[in-house]
Backbone as CSV, one residue per row, in Angstrom:
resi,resn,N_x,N_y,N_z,CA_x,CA_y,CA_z,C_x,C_y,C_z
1,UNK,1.628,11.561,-61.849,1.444,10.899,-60.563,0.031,10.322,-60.500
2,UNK,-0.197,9.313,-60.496,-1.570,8.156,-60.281,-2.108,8.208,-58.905
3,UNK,-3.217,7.748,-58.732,-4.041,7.265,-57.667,-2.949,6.315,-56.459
4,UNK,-2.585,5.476,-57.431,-1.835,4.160,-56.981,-0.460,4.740,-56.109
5,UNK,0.240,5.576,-56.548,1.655,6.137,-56.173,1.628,6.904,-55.062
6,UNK,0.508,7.731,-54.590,1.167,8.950,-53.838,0.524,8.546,-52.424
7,UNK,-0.158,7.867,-51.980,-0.454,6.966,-50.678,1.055,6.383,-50.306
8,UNK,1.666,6.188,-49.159,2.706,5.812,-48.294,2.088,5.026,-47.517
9,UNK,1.863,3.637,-47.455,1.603,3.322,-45.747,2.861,1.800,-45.353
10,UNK,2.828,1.996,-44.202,3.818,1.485,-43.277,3.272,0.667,-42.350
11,UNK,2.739,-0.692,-42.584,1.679,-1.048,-41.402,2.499,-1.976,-40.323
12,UNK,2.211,-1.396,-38.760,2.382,-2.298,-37.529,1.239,-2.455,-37.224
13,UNK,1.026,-3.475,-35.749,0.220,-3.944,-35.614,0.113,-3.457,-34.295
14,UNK,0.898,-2.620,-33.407,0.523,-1.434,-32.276,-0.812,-0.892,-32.663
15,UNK,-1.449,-0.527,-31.583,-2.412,0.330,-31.828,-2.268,1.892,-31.634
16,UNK,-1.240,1.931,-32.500,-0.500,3.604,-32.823,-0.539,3.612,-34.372
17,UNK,-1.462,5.182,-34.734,-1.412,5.477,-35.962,-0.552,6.963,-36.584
18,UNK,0.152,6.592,-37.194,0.800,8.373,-37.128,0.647,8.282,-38.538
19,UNK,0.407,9.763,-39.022,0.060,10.422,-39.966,0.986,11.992,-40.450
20,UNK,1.430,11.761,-41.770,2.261,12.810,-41.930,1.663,13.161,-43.393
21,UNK,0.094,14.422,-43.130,-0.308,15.131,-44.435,0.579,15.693,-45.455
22,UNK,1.531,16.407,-44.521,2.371,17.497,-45.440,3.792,17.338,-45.322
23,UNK,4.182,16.119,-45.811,5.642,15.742,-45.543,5.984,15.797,-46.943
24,UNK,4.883,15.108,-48.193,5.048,15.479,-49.263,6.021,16.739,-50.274
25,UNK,6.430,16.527,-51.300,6.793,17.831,-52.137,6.537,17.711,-53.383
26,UNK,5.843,16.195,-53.944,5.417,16.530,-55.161,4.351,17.466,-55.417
27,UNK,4.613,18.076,-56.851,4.200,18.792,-57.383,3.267,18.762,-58.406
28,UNK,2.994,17.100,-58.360,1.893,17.103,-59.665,1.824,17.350,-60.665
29,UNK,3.185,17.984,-61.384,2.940,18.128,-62.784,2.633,19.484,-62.698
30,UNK,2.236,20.218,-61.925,1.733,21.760,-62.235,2.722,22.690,-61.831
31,UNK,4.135,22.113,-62.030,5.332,23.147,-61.775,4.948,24.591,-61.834
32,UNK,5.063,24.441,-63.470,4.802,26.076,-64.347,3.844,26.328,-63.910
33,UNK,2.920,26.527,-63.241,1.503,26.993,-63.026,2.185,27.682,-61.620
34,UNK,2.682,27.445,-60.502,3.259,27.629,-59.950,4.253,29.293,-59.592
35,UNK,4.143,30.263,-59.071,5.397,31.251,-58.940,6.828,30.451,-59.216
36,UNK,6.804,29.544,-58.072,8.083,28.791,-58.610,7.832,27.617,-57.557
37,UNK,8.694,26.494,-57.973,8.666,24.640,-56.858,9.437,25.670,-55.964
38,UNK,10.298,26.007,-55.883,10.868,26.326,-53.969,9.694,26.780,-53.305
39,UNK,8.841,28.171,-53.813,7.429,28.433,-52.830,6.663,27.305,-52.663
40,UNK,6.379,26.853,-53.859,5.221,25.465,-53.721,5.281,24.698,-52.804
41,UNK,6.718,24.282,-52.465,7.059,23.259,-51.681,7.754,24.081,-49.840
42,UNK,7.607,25.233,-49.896,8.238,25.762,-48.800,7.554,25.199,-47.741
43,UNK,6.262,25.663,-47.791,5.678,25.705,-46.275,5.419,23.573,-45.817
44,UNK,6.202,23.063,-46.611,6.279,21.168,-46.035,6.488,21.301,-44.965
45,UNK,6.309,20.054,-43.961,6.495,20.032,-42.890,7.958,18.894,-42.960
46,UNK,9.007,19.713,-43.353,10.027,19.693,-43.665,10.943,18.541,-42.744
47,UNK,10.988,16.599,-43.069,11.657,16.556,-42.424,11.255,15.586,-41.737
48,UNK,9.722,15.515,-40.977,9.304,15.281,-39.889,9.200,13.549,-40.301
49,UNK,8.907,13.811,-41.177,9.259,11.486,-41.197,10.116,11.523,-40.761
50,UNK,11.237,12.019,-40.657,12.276,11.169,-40.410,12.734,11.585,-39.014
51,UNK,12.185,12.450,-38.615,12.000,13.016,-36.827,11.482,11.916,-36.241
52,UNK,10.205,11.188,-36.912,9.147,10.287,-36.116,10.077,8.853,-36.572
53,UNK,11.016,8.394,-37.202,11.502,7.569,-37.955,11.748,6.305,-36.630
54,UNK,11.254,6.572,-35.420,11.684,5.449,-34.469,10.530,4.996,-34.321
55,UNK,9.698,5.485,-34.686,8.325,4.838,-34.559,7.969,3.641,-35.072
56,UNK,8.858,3.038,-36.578,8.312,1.966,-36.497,9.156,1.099,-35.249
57,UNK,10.102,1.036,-34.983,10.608,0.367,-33.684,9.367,-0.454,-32.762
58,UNK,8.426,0.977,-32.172,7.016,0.468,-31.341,6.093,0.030,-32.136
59,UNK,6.367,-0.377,-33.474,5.056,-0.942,-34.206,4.134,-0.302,-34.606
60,UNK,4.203,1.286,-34.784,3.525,2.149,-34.890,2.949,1.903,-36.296
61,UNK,1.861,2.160,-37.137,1.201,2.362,-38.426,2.156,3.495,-39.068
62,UNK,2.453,3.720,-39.970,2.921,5.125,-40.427,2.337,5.658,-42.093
63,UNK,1.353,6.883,-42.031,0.753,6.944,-43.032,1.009,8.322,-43.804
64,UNK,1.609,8.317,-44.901,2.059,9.668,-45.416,1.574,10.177,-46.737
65,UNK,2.570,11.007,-47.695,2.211,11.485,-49.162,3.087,11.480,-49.574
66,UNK,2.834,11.625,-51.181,4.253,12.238,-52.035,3.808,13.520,-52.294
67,UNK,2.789,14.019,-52.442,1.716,15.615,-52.783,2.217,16.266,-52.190
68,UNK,2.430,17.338,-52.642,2.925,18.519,-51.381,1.301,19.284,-51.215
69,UNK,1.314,20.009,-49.844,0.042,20.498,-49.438,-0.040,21.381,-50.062
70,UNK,0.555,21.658,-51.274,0.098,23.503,-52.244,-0.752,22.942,-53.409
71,UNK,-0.576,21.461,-53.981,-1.507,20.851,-54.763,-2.845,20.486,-54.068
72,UNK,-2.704,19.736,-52.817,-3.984,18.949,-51.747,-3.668,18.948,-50.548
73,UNK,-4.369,19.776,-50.218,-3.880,20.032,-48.140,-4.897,18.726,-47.972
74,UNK,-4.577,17.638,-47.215,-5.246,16.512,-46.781,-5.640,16.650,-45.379
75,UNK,-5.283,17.877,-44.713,-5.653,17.922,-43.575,-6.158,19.571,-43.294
76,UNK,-7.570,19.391,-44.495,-8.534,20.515,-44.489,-10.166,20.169,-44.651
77,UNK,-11.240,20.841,-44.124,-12.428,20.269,-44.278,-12.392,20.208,-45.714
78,UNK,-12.878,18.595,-45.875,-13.194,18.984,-47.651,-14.365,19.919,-48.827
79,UNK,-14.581,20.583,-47.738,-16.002,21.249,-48.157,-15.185,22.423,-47.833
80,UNK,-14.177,22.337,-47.777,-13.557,24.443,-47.727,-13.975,25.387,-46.921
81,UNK,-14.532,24.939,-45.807,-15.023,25.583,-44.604,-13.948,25.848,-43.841
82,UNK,-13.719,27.084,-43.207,-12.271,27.303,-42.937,-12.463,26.500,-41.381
83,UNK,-11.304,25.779,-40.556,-11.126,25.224,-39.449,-11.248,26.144,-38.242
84,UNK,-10.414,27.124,-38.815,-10.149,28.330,-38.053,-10.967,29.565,-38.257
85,UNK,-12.016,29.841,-37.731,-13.061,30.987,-38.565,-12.072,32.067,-37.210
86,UNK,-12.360,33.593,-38.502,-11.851,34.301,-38.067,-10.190,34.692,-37.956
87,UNK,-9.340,33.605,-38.231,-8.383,33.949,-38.124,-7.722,33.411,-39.249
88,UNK,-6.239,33.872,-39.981,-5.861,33.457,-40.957,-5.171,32.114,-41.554
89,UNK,-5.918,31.086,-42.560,-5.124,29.743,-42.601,-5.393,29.551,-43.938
90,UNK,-4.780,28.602,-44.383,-5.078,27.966,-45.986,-5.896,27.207,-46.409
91,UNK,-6.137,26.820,-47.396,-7.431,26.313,-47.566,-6.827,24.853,-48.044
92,UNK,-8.283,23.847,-48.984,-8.097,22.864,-49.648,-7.278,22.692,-50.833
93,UNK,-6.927,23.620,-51.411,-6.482,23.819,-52.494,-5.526,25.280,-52.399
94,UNK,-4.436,25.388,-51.505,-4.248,26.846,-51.418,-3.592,27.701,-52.364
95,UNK,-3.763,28.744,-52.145,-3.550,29.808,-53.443,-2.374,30.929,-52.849
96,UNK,-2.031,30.470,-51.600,-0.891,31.400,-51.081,-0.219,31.492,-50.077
97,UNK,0.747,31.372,-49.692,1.742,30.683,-48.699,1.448,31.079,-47.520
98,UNK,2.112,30.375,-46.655,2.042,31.029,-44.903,1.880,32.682,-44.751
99,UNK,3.133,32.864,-45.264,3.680,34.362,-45.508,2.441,35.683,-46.335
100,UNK,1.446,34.694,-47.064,0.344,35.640,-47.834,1.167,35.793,-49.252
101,UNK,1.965,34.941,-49.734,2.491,35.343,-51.261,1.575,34.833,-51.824
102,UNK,1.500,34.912,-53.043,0.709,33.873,-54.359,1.485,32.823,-54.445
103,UNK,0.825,31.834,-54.620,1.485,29.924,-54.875,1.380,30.446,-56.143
104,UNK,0.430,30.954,-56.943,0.142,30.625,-58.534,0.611,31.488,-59.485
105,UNK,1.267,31.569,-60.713,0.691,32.311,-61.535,-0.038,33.307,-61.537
106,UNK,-0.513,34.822,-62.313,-1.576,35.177,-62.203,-2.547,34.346,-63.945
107,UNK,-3.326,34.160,-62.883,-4.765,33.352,-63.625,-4.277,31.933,-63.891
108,UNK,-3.761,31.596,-62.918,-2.990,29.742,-62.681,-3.788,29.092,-62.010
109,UNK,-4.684,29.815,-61.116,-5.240,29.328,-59.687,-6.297,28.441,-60.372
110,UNK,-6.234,27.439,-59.234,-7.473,26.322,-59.518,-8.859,26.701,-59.929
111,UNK,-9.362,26.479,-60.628,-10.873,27.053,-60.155,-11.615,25.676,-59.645
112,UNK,-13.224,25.933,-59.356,-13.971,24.759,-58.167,-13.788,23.671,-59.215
113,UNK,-13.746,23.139,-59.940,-13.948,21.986,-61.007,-12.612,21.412,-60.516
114,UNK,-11.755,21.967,-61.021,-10.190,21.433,-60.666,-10.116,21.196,-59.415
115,UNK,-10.300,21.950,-57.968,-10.320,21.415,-56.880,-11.315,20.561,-56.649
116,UNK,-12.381,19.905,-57.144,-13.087,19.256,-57.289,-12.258,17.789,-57.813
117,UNK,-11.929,18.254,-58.800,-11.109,16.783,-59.050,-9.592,16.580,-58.515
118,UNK,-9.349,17.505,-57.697,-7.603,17.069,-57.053,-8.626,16.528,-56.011
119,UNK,-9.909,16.440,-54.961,-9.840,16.252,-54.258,-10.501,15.061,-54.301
120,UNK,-11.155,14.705,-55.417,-11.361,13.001,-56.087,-10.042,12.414,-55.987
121,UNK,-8.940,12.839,-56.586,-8.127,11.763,-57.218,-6.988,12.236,-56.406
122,UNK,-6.796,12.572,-55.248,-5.856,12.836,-54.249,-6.502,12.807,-52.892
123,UNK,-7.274,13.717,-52.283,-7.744,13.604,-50.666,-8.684,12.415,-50.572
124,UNK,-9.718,11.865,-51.324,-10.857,11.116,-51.185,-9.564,9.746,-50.735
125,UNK,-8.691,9.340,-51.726,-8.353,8.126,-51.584,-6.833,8.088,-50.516
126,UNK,-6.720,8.833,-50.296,-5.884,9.336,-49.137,-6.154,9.051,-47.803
127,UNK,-7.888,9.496,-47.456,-8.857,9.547,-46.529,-8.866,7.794,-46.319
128,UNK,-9.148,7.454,-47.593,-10.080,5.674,-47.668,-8.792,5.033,-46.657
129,UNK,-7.460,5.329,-47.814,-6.886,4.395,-47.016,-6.182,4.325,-45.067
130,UNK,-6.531,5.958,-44.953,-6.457,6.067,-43.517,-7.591,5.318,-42.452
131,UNK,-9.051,5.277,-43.537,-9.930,4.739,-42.684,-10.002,3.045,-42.545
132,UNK,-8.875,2.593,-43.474,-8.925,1.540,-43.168,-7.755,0.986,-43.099
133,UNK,-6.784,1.776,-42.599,-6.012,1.361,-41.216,-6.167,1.221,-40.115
134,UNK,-7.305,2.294,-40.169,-7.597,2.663,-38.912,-9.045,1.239,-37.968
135,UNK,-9.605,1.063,-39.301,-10.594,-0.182,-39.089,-9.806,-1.566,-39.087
136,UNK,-8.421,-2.046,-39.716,-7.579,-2.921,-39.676,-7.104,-2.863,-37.776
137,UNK,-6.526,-1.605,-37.414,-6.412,-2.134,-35.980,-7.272,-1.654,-34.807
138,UNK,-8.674,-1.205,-35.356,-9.243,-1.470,-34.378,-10.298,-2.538,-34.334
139,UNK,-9.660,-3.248,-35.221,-10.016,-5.171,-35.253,-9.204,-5.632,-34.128
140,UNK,-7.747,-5.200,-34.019,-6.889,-6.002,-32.900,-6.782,-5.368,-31.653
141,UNK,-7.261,-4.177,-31.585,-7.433,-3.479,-30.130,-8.436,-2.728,-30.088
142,UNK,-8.907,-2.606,-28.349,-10.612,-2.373,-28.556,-10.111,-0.166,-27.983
143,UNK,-8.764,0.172,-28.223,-8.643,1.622,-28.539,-7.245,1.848,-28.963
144,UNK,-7.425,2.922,-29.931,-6.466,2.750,-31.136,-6.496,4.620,-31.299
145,UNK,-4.735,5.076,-31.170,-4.187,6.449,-31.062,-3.932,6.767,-32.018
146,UNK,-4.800,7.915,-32.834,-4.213,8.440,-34.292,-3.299,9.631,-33.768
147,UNK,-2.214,9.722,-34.338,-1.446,10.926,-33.596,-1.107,11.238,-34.893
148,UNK,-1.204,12.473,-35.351,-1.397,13.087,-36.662,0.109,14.205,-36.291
149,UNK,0.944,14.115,-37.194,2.520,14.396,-37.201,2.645,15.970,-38.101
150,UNK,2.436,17.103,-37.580,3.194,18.434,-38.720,4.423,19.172,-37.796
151,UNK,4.645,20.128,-38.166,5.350,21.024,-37.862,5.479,22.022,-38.909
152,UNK,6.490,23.417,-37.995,5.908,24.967,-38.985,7.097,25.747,-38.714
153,UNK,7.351,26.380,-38.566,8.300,27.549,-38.902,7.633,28.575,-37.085
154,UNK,8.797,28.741,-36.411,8.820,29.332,-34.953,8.241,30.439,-35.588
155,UNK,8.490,31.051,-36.056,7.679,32.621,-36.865,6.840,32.661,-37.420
156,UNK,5.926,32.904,-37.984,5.148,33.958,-38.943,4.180,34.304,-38.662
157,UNK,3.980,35.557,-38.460,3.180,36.662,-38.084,1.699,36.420,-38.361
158,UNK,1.651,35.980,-39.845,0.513,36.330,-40.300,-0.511,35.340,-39.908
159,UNK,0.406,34.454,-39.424,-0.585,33.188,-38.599,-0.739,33.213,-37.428
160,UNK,0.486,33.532,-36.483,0.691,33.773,-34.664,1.284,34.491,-34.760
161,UNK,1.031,35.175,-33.248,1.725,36.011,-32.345,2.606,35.799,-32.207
162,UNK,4.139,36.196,-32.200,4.842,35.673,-31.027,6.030,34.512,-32.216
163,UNK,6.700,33.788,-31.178,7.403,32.734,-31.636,6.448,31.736,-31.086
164,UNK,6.403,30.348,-31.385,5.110,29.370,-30.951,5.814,28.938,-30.453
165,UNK,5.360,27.933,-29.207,5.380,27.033,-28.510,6.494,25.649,-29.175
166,UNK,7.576,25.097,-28.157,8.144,24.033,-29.150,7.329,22.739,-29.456
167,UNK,6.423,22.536,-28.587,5.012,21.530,-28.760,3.442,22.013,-28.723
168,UNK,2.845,21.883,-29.571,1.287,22.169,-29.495,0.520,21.319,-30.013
169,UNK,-0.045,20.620,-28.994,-0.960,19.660,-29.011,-2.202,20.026,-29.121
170,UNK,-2.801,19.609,-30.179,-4.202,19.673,-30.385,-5.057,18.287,-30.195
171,UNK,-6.443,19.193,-29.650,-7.460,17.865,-29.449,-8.811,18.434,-29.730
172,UNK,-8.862,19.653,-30.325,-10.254,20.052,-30.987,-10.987,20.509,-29.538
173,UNK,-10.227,21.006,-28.379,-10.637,20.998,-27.608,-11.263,20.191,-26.295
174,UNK,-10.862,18.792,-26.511,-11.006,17.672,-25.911,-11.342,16.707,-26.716
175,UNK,-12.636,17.059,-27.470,-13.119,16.252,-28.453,-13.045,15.435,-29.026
176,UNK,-11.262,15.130,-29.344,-10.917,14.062,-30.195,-10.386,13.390,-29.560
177,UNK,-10.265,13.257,-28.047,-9.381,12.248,-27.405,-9.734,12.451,-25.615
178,UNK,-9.328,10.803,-25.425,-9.661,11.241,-23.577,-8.928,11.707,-23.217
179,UNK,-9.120,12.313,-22.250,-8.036,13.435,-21.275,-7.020,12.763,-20.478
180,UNK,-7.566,11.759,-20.793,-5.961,11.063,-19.970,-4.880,11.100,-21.272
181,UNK,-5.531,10.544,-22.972,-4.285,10.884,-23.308,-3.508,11.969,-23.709
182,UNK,-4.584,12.934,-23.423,-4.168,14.443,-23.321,-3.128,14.476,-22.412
183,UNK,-3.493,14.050,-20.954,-2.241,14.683,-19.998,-1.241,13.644,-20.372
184,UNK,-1.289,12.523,-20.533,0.252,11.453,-21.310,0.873,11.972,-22.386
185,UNK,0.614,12.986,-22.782,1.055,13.345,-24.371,1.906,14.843,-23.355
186,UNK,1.264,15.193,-22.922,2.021,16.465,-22.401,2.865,16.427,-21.532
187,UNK,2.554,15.038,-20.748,3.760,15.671,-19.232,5.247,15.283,-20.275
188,UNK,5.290,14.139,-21.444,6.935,15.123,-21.348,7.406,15.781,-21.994
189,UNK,6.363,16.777,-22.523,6.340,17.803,-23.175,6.398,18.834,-22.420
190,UNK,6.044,18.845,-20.823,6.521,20.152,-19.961,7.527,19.478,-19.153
191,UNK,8.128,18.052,-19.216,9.152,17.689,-18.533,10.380,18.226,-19.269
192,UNK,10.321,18.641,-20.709,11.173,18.798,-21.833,11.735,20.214,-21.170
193,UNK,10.852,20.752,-20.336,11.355,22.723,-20.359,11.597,23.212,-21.588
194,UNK,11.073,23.192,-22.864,10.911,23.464,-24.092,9.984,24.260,-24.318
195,UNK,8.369,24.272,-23.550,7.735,24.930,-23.696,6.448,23.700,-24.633
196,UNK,5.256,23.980,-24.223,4.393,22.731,-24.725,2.703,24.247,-24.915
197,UNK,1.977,23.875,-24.790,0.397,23.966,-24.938,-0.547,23.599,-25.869
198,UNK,-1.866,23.312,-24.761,-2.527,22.514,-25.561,-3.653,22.666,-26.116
199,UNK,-4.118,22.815,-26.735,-5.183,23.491,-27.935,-4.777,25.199,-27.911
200,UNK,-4.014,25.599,-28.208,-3.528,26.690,-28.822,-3.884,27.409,-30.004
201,UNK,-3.139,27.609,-30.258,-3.205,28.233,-31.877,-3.403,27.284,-32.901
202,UNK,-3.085,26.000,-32.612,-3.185,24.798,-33.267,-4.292,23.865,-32.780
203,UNK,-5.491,23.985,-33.042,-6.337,22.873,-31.999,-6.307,21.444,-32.965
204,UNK,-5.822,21.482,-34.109,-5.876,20.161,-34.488,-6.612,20.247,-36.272
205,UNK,-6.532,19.671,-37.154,-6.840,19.973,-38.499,-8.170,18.768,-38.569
206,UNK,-8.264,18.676,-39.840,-9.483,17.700,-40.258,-9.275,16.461,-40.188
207,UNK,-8.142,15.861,-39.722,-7.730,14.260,-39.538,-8.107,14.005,-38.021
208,UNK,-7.515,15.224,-37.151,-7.691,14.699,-35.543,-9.401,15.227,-35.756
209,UNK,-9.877,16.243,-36.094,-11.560,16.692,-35.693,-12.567,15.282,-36.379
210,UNK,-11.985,15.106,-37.648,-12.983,13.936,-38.311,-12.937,12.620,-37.549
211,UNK,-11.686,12.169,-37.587,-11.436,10.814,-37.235,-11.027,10.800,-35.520
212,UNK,-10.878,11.781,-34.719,-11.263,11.021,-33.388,-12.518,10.893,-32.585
213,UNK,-13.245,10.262,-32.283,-13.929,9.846,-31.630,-14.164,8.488,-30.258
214,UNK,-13.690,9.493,-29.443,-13.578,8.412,-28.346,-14.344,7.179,-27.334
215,UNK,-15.541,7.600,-28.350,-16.599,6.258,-27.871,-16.922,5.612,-28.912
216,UNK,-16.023,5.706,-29.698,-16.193,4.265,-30.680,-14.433,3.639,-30.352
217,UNK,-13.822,4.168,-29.710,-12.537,3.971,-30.112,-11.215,4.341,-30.572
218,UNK,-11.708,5.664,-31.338,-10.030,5.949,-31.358,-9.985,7.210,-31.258
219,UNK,-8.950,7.431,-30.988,-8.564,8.685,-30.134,-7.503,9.673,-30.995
220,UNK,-7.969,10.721,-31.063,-6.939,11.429,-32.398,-6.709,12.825,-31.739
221,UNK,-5.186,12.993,-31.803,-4.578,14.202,-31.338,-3.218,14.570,-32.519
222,UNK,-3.064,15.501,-32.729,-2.210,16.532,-33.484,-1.222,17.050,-32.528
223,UNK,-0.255,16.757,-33.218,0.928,17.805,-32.496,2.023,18.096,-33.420
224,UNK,2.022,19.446,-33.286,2.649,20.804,-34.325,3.727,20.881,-33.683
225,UNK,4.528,20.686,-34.464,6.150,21.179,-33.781,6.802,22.435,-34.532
226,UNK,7.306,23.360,-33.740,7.814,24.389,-33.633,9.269,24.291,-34.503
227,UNK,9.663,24.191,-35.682,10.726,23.638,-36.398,12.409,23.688,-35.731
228,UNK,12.265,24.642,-34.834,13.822,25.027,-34.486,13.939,24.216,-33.600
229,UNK,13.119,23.126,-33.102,13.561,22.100,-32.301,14.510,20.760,-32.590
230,UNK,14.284,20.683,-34.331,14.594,19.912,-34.866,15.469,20.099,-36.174
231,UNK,15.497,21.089,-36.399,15.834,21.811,-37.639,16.713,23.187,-37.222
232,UNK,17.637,23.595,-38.133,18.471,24.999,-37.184,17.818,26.057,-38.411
233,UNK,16.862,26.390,-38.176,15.926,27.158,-38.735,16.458,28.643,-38.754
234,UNK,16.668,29.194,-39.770,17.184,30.248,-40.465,16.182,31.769,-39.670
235,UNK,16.928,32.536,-39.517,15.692,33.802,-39.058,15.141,34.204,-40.576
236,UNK,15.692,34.213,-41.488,14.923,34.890,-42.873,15.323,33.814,-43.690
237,UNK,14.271,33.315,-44.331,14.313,32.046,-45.292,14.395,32.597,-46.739
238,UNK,15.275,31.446,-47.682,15.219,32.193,-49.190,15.775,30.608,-49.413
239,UNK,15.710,30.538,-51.140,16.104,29.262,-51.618,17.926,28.571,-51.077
240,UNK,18.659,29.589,-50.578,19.618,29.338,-50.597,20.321,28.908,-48.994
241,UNK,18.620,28.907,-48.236,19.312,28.146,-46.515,17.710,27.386,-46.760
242,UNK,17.029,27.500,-47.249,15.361,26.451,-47.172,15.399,25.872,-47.726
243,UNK,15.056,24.556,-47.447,14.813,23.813,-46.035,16.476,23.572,-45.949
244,UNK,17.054,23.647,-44.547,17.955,23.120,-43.606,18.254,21.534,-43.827
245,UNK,18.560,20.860,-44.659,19.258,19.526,-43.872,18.711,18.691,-42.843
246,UNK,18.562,17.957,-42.402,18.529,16.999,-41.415,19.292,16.912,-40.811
247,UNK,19.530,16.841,-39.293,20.630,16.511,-38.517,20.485,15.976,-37.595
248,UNK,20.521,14.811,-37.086,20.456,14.000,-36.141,21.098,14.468,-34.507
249,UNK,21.380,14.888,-34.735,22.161,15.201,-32.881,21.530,16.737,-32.679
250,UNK,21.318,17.713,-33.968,20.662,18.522,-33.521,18.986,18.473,-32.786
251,UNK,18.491,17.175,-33.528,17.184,17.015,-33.112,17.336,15.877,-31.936
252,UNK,18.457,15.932,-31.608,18.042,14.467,-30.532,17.048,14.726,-29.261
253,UNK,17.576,16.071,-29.017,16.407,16.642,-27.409,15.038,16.780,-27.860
254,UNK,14.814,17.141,-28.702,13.420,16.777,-29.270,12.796,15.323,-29.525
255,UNK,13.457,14.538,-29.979,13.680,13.437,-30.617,12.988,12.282,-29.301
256,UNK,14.187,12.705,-28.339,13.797,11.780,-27.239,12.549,12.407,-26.224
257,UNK,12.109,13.401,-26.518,10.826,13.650,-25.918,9.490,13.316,-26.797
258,UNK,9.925,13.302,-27.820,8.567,12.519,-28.701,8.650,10.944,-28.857
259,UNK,9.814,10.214,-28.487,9.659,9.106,-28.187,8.936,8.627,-26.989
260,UNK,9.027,9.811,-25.898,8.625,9.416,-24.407,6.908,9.535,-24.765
261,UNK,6.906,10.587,-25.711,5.115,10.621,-26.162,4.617,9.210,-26.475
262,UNK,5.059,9.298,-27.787,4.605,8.154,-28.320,4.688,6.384,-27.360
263,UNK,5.481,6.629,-26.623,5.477,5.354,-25.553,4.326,5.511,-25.000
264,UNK,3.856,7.038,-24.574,3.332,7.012,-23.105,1.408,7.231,-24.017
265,UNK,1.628,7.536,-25.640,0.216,7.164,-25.877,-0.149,5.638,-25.919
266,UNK,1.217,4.825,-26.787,0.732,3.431,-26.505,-0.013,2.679,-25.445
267,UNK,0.860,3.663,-24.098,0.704,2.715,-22.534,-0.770,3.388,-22.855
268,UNK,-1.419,4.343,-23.271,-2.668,4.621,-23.017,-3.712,3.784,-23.480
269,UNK,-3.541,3.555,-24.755,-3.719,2.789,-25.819,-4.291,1.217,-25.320
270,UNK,-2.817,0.964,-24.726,-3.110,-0.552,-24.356,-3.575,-0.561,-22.468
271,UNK,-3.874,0.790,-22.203,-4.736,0.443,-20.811,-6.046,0.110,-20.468
């Protein structure tokens, strides 16, 4: 897999940018290094292109991978500083699943040289070409919505409490976006009765903290979806129900509340 191949972009001319880090499942060639490709590729955010798939309709940008996040999490500080101090998450290069298994081999694991160069020849040019989408339309509008696209699994312990929220919107705590499109992103996310909150457990990764800034212009918010909204998500996962299929009518109630989002960041967008 080359430089040239594993960038996705989808360009409209809305001033809507969506971003999907971990939609990816290539593997890079480092199968065998690997426990096995089903772990490698488990924790994807399984799906979610094609959840957001109405987006180009509104002209939205759409910017993705072929990498799966167990080779290059693209939405981690690149300096390996954890996002989340204190509490448990993965890194730039991770070495072990949601769950706390080993991704690797024993004595497979990257060492700094190798993550050094996945993050040359995978995150650096990943980054470039987000920043200049992002400089392409905020040539044509004077504010421009990065809405950065994951989702996770309603369970696991070792990350949250609880079952999560079916929407969690992150904004780094305000930081990455005005509060108006904070409350446009949420009301129909509590109109849904699904259950929503906002900077949670999820305040947002290194795409919404780096790249929003709302006095130059663009405005960057994250929102984590809770998988059983969209997906008929298994209570105990193994190769033989993970990942679920796609299903269109199962995700439609979800479906049509992230359309009402994404409308109601545009109207922000273009106010």
């Amino acid at each position: 897999m080359s430089e040239a191949d594993f960038v996705t972009v989808e360009r409209g001319t809305a001033p809507l940018i969506l971003t999907f880090p971990h939609a990816g499942t290539g593997l890079a060639g480092l199968d065998e290094r690997f426990v096995s490709p089903w772990r490698a590729r488990r924790d994807a955010d399984w799906h979610v292109d094609r959840l957001y798939a109405f987006a180009r309709s509104l002209g939205a940008t759409l910017i993705g991978t072929t990498v799966s996040r167990s080779v290059i999490d693209l939405n981690r500080d690149p300096s390996g500083v954890s996002l989340y101090p204190g509490q448990t998450t993965t890194g730039l290069c991770p070495t072990d699943t949601f769950d706390g298994e080993p991704l690797y081999s024993p004595g497979a694991e990257p060492a700094a040289a190798e993550i050094d160069e996945r993050r040359a020849r995978w995150f650096d040019p990943w980054h470039a070409a987000l920043d200049g989408e992002i400089a392409r339309l905020r040539a044509l509008h004077p504010r421009v919505v990065l809405y950065d696209c994951h989702s996770i699994r309603s369970t696991i312990p070792r990350l949250f409490d609880g079952r999560l929220p079916q929407f969690n919107i992150g904004t780094n705590g305000g930081a990455a976006c005005d509060p108006a499109l904070t409350a446009a992103v949420a009301a129909p996310c509590a109109a849904s009765n699904l259950g929503h909150v906002v900077d949670g457990r999820f305040r947002g990764g290194w795409i919404t903290r780096s790249r929003g800034r709302p006095e130059t212009g663009v405005h960057a918010i994250q929102m984590e979806l809770a998988m059983r909204g969209y997906l008929r998500e298994p209570v105990a996962i193994d190769p033989t129900n993970w990942p679920p299929s796609f299903d269109e009518s199962w995700a439609e109630p979800v479906a049509d509340t992230l359309r009402s989002v994404l409308v109601a960041a545009l109207a922000f967008a273009r106010g």
